[in-house]
VOBA-1610 file (N, C-alpha, C; in pm, whole numbers, padded with zeros to 5 digits, always signed):
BEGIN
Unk+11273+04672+01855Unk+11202+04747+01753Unk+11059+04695+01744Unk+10963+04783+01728Unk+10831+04752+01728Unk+10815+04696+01579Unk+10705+04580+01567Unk+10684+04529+01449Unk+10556+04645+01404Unk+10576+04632+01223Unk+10420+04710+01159Unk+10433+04602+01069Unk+10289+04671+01047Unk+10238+04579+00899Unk+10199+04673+00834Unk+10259+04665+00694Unk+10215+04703+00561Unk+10124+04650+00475Unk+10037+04695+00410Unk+09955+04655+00335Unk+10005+04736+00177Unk+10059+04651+00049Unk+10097+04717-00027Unk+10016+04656-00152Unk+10005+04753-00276Unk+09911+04716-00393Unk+09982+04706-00473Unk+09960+04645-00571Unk+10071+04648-00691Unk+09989+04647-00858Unk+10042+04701-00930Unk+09924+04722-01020Unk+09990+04716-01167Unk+09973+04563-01229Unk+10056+04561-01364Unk+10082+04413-01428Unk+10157+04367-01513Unk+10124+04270-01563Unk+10263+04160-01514Unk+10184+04134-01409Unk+10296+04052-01342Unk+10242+03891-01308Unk+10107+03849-01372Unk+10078+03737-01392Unk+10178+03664-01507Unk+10202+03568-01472Unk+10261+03417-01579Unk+10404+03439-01547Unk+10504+03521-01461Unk+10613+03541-01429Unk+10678+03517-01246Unk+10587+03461-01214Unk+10588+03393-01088Unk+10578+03503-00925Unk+10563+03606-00960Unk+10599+03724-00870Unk+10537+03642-00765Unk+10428+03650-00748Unk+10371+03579-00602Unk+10453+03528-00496Unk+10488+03430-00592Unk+10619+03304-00523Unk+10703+03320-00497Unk+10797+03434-00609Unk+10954+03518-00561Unk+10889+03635-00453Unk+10736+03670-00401Unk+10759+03749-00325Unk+10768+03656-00175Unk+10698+03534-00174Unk+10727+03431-00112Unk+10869+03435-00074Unk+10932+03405-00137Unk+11057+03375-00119Unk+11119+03456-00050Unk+11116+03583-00087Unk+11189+03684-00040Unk+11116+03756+00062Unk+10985+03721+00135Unk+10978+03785+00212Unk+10974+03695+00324Unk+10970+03530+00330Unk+11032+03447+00423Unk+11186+03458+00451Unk+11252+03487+00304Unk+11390+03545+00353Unk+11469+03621+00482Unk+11338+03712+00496Unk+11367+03870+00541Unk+11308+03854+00678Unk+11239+03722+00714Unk+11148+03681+00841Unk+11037+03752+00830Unk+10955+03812+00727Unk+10843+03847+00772Unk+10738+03740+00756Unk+10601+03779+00791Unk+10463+03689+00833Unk+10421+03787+00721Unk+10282+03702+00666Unk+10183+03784+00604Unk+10142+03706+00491Unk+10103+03751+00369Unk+10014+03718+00250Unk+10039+03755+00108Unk+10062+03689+00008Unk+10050+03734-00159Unk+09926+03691-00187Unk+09851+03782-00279Unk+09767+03707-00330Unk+09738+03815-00414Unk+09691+03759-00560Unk+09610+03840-00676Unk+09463+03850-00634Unk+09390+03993-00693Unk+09258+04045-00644Unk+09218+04012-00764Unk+09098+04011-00729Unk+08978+03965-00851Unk+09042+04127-00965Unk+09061+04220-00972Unk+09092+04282-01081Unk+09194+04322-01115Unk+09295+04190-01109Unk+09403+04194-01116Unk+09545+04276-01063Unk+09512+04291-00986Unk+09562+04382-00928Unk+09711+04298-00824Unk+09798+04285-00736Unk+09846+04265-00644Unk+09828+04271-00503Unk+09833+04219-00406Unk+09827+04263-00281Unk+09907+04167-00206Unk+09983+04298-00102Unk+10067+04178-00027Unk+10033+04267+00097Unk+10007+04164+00246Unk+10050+04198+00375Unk+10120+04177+00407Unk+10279+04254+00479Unk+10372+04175+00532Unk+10353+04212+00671Unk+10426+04142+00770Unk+10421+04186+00906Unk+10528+04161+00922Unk+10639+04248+01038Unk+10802+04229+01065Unk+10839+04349+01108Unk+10988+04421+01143Unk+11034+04487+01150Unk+10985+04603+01037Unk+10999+04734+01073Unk+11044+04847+00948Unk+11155+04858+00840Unk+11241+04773+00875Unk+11320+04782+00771Unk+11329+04651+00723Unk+11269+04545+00742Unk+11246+04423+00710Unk+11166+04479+00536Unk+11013+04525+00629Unk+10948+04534+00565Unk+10974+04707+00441Unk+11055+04786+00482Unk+11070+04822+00342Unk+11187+04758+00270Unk+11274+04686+00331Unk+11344+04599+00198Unk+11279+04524+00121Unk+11121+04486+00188Unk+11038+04415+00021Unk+10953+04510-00010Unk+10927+04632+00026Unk+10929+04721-00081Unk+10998+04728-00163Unk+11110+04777-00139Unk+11262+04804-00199Unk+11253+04736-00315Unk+11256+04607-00312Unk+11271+04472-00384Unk+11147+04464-00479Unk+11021+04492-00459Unk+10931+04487-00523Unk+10941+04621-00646Unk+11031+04707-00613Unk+11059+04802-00741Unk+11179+04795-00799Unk+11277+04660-00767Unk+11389+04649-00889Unk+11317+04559-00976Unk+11445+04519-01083Unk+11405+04480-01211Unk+11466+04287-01129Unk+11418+04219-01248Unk+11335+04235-01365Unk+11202+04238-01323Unk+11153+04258-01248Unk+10956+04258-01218Unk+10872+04421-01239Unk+11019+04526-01192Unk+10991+04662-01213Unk+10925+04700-01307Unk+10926+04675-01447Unk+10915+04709-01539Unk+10833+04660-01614Unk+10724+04543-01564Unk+10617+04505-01580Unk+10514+04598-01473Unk+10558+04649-01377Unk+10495+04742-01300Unk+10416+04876-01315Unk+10312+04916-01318Unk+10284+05056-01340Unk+10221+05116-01219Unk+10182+05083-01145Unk+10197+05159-00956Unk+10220+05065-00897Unk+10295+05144-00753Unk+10258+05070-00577Unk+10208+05163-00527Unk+10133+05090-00415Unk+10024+05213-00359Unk+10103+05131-00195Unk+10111+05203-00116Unk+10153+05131+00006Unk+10106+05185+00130Unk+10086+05130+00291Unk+10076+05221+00393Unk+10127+05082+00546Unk+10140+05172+00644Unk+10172+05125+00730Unk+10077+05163+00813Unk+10013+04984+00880Unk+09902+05009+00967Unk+09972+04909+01111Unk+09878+04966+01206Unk+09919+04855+01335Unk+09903+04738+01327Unk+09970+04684+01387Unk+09987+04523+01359Unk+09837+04456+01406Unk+09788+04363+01350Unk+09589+04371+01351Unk+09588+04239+01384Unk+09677+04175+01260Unk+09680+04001+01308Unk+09806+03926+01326Unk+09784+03832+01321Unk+09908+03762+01351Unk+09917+03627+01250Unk+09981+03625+01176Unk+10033+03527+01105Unk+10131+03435+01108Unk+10138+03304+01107Unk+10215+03218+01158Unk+10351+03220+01034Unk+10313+03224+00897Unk+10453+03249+00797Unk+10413+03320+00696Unk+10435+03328+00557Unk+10415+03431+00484Unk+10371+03319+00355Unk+10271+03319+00343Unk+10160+03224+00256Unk+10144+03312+00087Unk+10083+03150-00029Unk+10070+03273-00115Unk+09903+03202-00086Unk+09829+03316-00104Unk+09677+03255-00082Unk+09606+03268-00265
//
C-alpha cells in the first residue's frame, strides 16, 4: 500500500487537556511519522505520514469523545508524501 500524508486542522478548545500528547500517543501507536503542534491562533495542526487507513484511524480518533466535544471543526486533506519523518514529534 502506498503511504500519504495528511495534513489535518483542528479548531477548538483543546489547550490544558493534553490532546497534543494523546495525539502523540496514538499516532505512534498506529506507526505513523509526522507532527502535533498548536498555531500561533490557536488553532491545531497535525501531519501524519503512514498508510490510508493508518492515517484515517487518527482521524477517526480525533472525532470521538472525550476531546470531540471540545471540538468545533476539522478541516483535513491528503497530499503526496513531501517529507520524511523519522517518528511522530510534538513540536
Amino acid at each position: 500500500m502506498t503511504d500519504v500524508q495528511a495534513r489535518i486542522l483542528i479548531e477548538g478548545r483543546l489547550q490544558g487537556i493534553n490532546f497534543r500528547y494523546l495525539t502523540q500517543d496514538k499516532a505512534r501507536g498506529l506507526g505513523l511519522v509526522g507532527f502535533v503542534r498548536t498555531l500561533a491562533d490557536g488553532r491545531v495542526e497535525i501531519e501524519a505520514q503512514g498508510n490510508k487507513e493508518q492515517v484515517d484511524e487518527l482521524l477517526e480518533w480525533c472525532q470521538q469523545e472525550p476531546h470531540s466535544s471540545l471540538i468545533k471543526s476539522i478541516l483535513f486533506r491528503y497530499d503526496e508524501v513531501t517529507k520524511g519523518y523519522a517518528d511522530f514529534s510534538v513540536r
